[in-house]
PyMOL Python script that loads the backbone (N, CA, C, O; Angstrom):
from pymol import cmd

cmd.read_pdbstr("""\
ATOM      1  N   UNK A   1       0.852  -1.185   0.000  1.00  0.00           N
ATOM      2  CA  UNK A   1       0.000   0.000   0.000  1.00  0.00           C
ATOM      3  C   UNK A   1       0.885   1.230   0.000  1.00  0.00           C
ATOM      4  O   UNK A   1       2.065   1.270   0.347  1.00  0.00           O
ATOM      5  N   UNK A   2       0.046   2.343  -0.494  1.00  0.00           N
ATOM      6  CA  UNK A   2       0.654   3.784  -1.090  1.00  0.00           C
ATOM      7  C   UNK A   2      -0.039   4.390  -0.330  1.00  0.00           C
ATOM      8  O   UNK A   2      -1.262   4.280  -0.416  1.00  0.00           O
ATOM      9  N   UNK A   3       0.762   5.489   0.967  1.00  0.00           N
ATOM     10  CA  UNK A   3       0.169   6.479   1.159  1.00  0.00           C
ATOM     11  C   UNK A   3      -0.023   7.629   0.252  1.00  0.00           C
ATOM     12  O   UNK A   3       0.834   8.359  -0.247  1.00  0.00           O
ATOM     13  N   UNK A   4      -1.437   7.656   0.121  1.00  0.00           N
ATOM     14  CA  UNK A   4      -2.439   8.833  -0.783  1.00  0.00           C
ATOM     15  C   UNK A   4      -2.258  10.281  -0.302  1.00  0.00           C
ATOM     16  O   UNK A   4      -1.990  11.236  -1.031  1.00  0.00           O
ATOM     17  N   UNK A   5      -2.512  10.320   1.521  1.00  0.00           N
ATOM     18  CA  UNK A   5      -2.969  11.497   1.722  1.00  0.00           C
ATOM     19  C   UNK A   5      -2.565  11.398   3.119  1.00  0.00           C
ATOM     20  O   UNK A   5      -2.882  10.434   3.816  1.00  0.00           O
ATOM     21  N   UNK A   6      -1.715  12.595   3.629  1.00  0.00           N
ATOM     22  CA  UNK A   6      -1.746  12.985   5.446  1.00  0.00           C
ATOM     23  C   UNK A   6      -2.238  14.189   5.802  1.00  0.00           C
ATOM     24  O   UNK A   6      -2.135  15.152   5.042  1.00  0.00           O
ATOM     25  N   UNK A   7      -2.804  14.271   6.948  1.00  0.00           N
ATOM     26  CA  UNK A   7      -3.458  15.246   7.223  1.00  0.00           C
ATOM     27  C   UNK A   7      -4.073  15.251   8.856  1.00  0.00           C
ATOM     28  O   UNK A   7      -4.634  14.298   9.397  1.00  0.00           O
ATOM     29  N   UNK A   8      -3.854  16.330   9.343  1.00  0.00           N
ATOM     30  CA  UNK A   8      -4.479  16.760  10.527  1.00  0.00           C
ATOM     31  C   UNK A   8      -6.302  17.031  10.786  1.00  0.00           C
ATOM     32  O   UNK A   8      -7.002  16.966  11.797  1.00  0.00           O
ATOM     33  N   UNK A   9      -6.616  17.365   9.273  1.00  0.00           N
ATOM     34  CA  UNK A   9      -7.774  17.737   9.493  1.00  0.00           C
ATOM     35  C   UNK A   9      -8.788  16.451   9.484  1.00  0.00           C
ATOM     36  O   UNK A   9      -8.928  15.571   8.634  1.00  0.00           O
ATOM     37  N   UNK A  10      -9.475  16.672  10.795  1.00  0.00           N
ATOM     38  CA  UNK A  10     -10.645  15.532  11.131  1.00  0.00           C
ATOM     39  C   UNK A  10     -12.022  15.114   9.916  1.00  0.00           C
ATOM     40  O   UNK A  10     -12.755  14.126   9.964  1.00  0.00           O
ATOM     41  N   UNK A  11     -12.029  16.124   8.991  1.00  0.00           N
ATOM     42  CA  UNK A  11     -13.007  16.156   8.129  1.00  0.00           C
ATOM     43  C   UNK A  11     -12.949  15.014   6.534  1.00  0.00           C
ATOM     44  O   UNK A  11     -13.651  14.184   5.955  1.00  0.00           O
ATOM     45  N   UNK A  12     -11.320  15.839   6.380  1.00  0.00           N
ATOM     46  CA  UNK A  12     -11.171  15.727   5.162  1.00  0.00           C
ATOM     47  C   UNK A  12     -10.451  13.330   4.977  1.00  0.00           C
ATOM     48  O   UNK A  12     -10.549  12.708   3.919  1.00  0.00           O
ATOM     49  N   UNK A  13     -10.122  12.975   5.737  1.00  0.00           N
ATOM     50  CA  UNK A  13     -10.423  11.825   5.404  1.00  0.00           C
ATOM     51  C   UNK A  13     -11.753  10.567   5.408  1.00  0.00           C
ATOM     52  O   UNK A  13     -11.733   9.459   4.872  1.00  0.00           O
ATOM     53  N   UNK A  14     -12.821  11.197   6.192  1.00  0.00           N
ATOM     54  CA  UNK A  14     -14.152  10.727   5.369  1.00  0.00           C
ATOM     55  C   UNK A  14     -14.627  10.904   4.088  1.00  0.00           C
ATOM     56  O   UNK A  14     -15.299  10.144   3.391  1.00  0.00           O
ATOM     57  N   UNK A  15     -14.073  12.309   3.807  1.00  0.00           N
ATOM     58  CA  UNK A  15     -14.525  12.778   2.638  1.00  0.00           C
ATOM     59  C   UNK A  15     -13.799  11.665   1.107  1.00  0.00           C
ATOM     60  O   UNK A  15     -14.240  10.927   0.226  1.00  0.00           O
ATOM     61  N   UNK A  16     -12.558  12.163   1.562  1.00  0.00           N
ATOM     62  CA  UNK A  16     -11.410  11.857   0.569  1.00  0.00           C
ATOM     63  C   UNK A  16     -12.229   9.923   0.230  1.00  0.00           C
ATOM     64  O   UNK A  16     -12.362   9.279  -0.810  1.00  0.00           O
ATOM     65  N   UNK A  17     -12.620   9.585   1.822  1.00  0.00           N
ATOM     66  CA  UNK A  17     -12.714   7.905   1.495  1.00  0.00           C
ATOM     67  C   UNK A  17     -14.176   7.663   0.511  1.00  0.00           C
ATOM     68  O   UNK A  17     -14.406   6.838  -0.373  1.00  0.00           O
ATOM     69  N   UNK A  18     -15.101   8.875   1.152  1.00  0.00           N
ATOM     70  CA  UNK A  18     -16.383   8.505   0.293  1.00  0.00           C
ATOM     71  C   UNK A  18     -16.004   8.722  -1.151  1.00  0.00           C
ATOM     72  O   UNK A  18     -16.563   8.011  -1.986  1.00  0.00           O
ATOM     73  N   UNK A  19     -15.134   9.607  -1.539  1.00  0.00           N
ATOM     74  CA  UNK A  19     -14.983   9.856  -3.008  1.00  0.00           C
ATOM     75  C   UNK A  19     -14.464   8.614  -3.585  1.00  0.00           C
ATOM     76  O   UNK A  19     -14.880   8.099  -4.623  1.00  0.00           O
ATOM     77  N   UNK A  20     -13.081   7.964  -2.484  1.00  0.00           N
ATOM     78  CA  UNK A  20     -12.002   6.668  -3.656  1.00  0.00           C
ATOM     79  C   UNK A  20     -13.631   5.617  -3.569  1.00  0.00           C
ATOM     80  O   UNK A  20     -14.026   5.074  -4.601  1.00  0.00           O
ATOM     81  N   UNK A  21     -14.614   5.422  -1.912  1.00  0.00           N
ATOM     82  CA  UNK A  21     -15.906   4.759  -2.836  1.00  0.00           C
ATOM     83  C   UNK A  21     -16.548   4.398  -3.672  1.00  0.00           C
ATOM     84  O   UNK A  21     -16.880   3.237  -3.910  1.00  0.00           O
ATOM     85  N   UNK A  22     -16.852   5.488  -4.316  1.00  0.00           N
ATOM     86  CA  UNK A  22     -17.505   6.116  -5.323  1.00  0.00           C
ATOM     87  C   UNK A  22     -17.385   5.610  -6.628  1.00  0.00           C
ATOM     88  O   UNK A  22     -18.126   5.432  -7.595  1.00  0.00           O
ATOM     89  N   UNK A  23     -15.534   5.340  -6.167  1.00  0.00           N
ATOM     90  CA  UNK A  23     -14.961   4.861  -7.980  1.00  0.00           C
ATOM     91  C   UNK A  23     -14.236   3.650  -7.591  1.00  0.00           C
ATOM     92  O   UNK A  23     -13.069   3.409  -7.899  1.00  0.00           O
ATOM     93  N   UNK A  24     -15.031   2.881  -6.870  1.00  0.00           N
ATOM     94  CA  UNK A  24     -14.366   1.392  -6.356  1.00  0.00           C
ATOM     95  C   UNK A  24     -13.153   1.283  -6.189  1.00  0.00           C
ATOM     96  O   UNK A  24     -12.480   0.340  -6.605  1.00  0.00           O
ATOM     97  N   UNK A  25     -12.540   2.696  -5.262  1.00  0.00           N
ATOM     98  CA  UNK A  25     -10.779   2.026  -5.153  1.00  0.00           C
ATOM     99  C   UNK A  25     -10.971   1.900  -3.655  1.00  0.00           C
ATOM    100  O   UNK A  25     -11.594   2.719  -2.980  1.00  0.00           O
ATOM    101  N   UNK A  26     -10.301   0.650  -3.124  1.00  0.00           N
ATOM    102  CA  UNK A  26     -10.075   0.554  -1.673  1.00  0.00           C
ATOM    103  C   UNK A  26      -9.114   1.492  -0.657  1.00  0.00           C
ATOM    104  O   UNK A  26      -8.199   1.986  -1.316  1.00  0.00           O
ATOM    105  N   UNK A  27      -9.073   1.814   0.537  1.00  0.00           N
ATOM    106  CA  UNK A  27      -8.277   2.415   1.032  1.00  0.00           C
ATOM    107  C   UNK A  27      -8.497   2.338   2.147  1.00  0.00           C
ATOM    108  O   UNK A  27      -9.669   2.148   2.473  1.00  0.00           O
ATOM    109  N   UNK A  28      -7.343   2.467   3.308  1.00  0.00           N
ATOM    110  CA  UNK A  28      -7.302   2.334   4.801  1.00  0.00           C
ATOM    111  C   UNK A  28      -6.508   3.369   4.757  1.00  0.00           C
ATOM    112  O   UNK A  28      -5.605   3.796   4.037  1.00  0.00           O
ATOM    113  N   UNK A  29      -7.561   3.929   6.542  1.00  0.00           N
ATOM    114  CA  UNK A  29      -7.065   4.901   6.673  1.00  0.00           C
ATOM    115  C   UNK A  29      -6.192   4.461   8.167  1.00  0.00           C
ATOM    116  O   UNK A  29      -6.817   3.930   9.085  1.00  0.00           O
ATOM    117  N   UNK A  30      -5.057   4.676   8.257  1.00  0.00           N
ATOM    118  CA  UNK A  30      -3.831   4.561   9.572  1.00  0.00           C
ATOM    119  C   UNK A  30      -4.306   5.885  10.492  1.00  0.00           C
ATOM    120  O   UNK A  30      -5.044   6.843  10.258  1.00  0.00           O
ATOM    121  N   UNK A  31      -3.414   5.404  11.805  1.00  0.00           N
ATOM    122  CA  UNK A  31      -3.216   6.647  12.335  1.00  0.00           C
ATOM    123  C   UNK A  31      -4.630   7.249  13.002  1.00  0.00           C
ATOM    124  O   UNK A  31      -4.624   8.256  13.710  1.00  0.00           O
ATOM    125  N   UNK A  32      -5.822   6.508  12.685  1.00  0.00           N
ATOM    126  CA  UNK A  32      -7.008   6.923  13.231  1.00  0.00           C
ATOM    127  C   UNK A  32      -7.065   6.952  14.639  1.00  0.00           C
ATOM    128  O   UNK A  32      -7.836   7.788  15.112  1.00  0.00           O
ATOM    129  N   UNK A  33      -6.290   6.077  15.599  1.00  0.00           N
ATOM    130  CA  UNK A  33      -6.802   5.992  16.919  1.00  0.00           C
ATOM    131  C   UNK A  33      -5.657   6.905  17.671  1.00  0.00           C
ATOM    132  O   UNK A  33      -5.498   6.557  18.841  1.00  0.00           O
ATOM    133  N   UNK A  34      -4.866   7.949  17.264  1.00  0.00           N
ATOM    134  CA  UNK A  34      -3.290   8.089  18.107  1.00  0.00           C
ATOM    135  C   UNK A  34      -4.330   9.112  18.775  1.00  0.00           C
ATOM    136  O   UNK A  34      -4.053   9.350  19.951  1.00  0.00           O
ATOM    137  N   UNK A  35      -5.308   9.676  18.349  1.00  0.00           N
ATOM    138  CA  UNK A  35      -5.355  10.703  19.455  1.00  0.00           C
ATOM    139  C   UNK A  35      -6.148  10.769  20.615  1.00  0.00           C
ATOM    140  O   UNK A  35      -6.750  11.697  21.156  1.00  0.00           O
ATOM    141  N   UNK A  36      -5.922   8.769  21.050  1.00  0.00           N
ATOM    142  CA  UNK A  36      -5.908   8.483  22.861  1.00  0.00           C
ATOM    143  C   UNK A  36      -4.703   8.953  22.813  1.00  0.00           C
ATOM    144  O   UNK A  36      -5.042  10.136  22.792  1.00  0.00           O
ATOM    145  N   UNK A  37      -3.576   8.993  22.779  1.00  0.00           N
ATOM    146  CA  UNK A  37      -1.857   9.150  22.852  1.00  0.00           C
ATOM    147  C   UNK A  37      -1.726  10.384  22.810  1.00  0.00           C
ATOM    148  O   UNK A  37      -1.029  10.769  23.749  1.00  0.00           O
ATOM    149  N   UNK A  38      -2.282  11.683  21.758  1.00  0.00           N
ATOM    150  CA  UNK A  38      -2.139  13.042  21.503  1.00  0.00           C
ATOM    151  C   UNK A  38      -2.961  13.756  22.360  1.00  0.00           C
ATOM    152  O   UNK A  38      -2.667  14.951  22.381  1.00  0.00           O
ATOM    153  N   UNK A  39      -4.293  13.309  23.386  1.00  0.00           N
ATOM    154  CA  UNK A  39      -4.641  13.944  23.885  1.00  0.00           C
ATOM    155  C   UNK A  39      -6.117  14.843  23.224  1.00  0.00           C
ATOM    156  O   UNK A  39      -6.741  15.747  23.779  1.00  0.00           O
ATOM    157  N   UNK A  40      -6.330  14.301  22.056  1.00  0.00           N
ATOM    158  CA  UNK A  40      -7.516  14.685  20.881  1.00  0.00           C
ATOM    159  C   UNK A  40      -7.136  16.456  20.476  1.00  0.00           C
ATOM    160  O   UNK A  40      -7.894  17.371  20.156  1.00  0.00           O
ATOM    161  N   UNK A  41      -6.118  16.428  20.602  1.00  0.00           N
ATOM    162  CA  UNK A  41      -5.759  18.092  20.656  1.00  0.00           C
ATOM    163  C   UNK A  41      -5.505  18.236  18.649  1.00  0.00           C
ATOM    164  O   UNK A  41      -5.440  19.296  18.027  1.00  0.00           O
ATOM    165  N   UNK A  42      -5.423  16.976  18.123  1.00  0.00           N
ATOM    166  CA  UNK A  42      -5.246  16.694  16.786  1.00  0.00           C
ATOM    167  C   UNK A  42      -3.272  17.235  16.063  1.00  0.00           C
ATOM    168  O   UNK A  42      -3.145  17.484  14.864  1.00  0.00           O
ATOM    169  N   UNK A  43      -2.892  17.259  16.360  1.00  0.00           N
ATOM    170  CA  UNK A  43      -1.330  17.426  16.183  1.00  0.00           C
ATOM    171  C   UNK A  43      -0.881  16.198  15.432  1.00  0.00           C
ATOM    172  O   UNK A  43      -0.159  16.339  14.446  1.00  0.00           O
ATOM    173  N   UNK A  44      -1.151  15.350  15.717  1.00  0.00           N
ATOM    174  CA  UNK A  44      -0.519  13.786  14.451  1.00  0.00           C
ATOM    175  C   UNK A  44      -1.893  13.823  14.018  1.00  0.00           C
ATOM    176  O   UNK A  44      -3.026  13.760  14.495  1.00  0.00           O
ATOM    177  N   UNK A  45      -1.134  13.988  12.577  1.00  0.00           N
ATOM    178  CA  UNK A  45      -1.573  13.724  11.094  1.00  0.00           C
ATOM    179  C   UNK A  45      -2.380  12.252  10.928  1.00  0.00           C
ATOM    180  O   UNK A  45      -1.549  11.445  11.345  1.00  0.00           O
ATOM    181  N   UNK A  46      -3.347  11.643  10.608  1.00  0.00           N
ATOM    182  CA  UNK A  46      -3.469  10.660   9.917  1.00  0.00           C
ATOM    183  C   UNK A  46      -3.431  10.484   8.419  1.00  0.00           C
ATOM    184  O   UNK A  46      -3.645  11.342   7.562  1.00  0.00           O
ATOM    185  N   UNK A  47      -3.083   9.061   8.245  1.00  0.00           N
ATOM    186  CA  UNK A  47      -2.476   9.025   6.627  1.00  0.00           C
ATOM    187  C   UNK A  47      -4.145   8.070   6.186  1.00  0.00           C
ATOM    188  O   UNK A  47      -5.084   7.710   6.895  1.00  0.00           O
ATOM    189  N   UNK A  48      -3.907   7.961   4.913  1.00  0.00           N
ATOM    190  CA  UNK A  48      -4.980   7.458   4.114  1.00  0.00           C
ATOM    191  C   UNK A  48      -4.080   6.971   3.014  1.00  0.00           C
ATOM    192  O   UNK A  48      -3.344   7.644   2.292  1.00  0.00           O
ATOM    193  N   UNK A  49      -4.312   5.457   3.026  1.00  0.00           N
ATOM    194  CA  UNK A  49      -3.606   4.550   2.192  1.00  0.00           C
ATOM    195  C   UNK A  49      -4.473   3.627   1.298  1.00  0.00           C
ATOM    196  O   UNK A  49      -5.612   3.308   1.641  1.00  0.00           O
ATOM    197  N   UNK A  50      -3.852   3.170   0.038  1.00  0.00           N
ATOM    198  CA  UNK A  50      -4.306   2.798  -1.181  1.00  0.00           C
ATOM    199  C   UNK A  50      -3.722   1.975  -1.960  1.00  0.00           C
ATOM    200  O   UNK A  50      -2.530   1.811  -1.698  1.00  0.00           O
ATOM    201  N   UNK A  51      -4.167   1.343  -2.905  1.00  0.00           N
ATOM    202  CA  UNK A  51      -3.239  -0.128  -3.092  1.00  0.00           C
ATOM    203  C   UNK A  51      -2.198   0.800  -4.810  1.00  0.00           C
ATOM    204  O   UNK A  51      -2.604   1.646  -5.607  1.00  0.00           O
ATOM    205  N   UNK A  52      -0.733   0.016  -4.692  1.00  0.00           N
ATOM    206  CA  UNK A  52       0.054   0.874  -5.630  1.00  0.00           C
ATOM    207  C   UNK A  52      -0.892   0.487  -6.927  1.00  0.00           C
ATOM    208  O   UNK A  52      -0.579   1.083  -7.957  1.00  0.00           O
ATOM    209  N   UNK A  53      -1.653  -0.137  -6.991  1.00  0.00           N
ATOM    210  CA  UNK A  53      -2.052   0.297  -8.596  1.00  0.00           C
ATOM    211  C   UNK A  53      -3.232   1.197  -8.519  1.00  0.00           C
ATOM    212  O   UNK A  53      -3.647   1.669  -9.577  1.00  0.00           O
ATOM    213  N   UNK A  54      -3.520   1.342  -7.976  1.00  0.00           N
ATOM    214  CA  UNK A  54      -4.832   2.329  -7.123  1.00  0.00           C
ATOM    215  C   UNK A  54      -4.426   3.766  -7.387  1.00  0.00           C
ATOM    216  O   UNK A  54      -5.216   4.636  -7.753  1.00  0.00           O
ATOM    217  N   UNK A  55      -2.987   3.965  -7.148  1.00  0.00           N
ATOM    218  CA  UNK A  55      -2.418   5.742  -6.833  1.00  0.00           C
ATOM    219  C   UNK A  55      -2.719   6.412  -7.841  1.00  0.00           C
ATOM    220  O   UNK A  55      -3.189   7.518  -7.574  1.00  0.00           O
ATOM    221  N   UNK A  56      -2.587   6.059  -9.339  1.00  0.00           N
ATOM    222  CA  UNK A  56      -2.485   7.255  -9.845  1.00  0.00           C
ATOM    223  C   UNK A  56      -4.033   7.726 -10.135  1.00  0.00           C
ATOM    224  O   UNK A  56      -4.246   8.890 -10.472  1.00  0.00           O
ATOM    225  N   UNK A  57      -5.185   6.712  -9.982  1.00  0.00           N
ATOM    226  CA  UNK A  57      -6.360   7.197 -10.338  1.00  0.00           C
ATOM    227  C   UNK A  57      -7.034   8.051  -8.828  1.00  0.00           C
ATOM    228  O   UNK A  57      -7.610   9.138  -8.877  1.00  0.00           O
ATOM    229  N   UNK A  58      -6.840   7.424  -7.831  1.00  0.00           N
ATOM    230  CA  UNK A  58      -6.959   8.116  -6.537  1.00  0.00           C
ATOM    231  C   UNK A  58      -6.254   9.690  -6.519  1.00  0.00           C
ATOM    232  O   UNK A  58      -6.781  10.687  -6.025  1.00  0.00           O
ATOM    233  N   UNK A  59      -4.921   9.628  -7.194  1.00  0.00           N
ATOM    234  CA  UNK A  59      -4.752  11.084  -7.173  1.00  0.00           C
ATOM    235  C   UNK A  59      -5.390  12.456  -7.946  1.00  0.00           C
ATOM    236  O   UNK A  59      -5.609  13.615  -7.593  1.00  0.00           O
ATOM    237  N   UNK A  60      -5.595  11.537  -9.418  1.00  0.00           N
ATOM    238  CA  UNK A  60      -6.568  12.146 -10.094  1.00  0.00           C
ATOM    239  C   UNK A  60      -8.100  12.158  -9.350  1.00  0.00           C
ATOM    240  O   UNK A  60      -8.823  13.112  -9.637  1.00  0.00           O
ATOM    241  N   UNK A  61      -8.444  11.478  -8.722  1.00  0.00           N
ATOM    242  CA  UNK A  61      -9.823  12.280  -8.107  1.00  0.00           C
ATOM    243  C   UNK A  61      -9.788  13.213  -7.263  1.00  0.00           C
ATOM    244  O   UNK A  61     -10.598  14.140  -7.241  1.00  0.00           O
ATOM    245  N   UNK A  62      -8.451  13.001  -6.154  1.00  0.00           N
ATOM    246  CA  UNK A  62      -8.353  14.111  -5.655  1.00  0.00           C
ATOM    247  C   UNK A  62      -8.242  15.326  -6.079  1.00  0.00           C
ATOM    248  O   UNK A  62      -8.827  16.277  -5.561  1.00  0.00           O
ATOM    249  N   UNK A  63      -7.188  15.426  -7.435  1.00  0.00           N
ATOM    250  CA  UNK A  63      -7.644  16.795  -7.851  1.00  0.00           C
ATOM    251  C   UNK A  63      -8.281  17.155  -8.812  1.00  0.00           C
ATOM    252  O   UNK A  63      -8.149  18.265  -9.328  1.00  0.00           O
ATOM    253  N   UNK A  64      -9.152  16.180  -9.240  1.00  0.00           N
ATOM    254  CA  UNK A  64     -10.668  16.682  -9.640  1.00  0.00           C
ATOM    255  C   UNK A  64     -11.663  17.139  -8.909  1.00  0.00           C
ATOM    256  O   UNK A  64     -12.729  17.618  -9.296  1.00  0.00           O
ATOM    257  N   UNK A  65     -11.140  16.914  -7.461  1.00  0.00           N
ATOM    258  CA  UNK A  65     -12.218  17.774  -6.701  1.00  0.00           C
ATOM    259  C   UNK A  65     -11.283  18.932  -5.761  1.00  0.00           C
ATOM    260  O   UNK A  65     -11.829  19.558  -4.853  1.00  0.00           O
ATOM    261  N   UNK A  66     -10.632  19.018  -5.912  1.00  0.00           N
ATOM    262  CA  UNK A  66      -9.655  19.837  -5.269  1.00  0.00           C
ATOM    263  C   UNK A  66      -8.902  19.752  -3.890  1.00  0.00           C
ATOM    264  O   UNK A  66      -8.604  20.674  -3.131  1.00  0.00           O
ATOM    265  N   UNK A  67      -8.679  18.435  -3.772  1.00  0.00           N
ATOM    266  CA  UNK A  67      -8.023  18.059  -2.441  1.00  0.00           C
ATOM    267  C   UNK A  67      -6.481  18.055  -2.894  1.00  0.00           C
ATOM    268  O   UNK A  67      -5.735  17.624  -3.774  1.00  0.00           O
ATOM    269  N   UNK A  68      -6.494  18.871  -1.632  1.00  0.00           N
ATOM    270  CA  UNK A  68      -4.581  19.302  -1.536  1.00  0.00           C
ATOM    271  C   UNK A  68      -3.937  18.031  -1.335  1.00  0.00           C
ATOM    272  O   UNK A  68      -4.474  17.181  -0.623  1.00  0.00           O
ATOM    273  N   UNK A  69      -2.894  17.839  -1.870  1.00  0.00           N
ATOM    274  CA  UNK A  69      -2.066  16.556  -1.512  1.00  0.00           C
ATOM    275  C   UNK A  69      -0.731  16.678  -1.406  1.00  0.00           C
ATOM    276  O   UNK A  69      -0.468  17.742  -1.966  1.00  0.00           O
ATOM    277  N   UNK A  70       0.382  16.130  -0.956  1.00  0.00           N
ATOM    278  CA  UNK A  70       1.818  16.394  -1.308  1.00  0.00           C
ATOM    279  C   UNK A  70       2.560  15.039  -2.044  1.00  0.00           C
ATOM    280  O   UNK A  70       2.427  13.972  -1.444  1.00  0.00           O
ATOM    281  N   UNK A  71       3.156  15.042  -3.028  1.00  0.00           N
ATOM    282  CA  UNK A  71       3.377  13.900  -3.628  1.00  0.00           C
ATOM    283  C   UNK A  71       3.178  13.916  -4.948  1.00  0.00           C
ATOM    284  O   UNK A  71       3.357  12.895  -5.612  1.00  0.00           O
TER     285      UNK A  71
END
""", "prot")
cmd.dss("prot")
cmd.show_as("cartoon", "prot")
cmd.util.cbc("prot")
cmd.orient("prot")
């Protein structure tokens, strides 16, 4: 698996997952439970991961809808 996407914000990996849905690509998202450990103050990022033949169409949806990515 290929991390797709990291991010602090609590919103944007439901979103990001209903979209790879949408177009039957699978993805797990990591990193969901650290913030028993962080204190829910949100400071660690969770990642959103995707299978390597999966990446390049997952990235193209992201920015067909305009989700920021680095990579």
């Amino acid at each position: 698996m290929r991390e797709l996407l990291r991010t602090t914000d609590p919103t944007l990996i439901p979103f990001v997952t209903a979209l790879l849905d949408g177009e039957d690509i699978d993805c797990f998202a990591m990193d969901v439970h650290m913030s028993a450990l962080e204190g829910s103050i949100g400071i660690l990022p969770r990642r959103l991961m995707v299978l390597e033949r999966d990446l390049f169409r997952a990235r193209a949806i992201l920015r067909d809808n305009g989700v920021e990515y680095e990579g």
